[in-house]
GUNULUM-345035 format. One line per 3 residues: number of its first residue (from 1); their letters; for each residue x, y, z of C-alpha. Coordinates in steps of 0.5 Angstrom, whole numbers, plus 500, padded with zeros to 3 digits. Example, Ala and Ser with C-alpha at 12.3 -4.5 7.8 and 13.67 -1.06 7.14 Angstrom:
BEGIN
1) as) 525/491/516; 527/498/514;
//
This chain:
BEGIN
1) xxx) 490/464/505; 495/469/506; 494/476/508;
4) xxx) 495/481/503; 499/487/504; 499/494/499;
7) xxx) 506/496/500; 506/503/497; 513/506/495;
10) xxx) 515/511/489; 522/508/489; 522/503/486;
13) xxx) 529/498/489; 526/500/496; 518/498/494;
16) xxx) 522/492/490; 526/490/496; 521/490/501;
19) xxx) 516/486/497; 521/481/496; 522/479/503;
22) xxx) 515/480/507; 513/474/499; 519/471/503;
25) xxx) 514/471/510; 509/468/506; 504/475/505;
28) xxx) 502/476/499; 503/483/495; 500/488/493;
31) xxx) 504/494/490; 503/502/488; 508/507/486;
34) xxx) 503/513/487; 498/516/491; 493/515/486;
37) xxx) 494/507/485; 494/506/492; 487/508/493;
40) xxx) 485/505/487; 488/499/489; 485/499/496;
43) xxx) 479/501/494; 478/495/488; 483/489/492;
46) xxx) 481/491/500; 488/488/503; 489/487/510;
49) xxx) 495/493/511; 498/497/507; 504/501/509;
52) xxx) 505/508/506; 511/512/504; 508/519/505;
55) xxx) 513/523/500; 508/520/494; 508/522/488;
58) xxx) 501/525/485; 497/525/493; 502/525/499;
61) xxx) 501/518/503; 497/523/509; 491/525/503;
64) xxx) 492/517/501; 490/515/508; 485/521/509;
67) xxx) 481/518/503; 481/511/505; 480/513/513;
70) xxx) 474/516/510; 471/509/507; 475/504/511;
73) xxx) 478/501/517; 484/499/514; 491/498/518;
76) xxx) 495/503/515; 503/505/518; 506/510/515;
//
C-alpha cells in the first residue's frame, strides 16, 4: 500500500502540479485547499504526511498544524 500524502495548498495549479508528480513517485494523494479541509481531512483519512502551504485561506497552516499536533503525530513540513 502506498503512503498517503495530504498536500494542502490553496492555489490550485501549484497543489495540481505538486500532486501529479509525488502520484508519479508512487504515493497516494490527498488534496485540501484551505485550512478548514485540511484538518477534516486528517482528522478522517490519517495520511502518513502532510505538506502545509502556511498562507491559507480560512485557518492559516500554523493554526492547522496547532490543531493536529494537539491530537497527532502527524509529519508535518511546512
Amino acid at each position: 500500500m502506498p503512503s498517503r500524502i495530504l498536500l494542502v495548498e490553496d492555489a490550485a495549479t501549484l497543489r495540481e502540479t505538486v500532486a501529479y508528480n509525488l502520484r508519479n513517485q508512487g504515493y497516494d494523494v490527498l488534496l485540501a485547499e484551505d485550512g478548514h479541509k485540511a484538518v477534516d481531512i486528517a482528522r478522517r483519512e490519517q495520511p502518513d504526511l502532510m505538506l502545509l502551504d502556511v498562507m491559507l485561506p480560512g485557518i492559516d497552516g500554523f493554526e492547522v498544524c496547532r490543531i493536529l499536533r494537539k491530537e497527532t503525530n502527524l509529519p508535518i513540513l511546512m
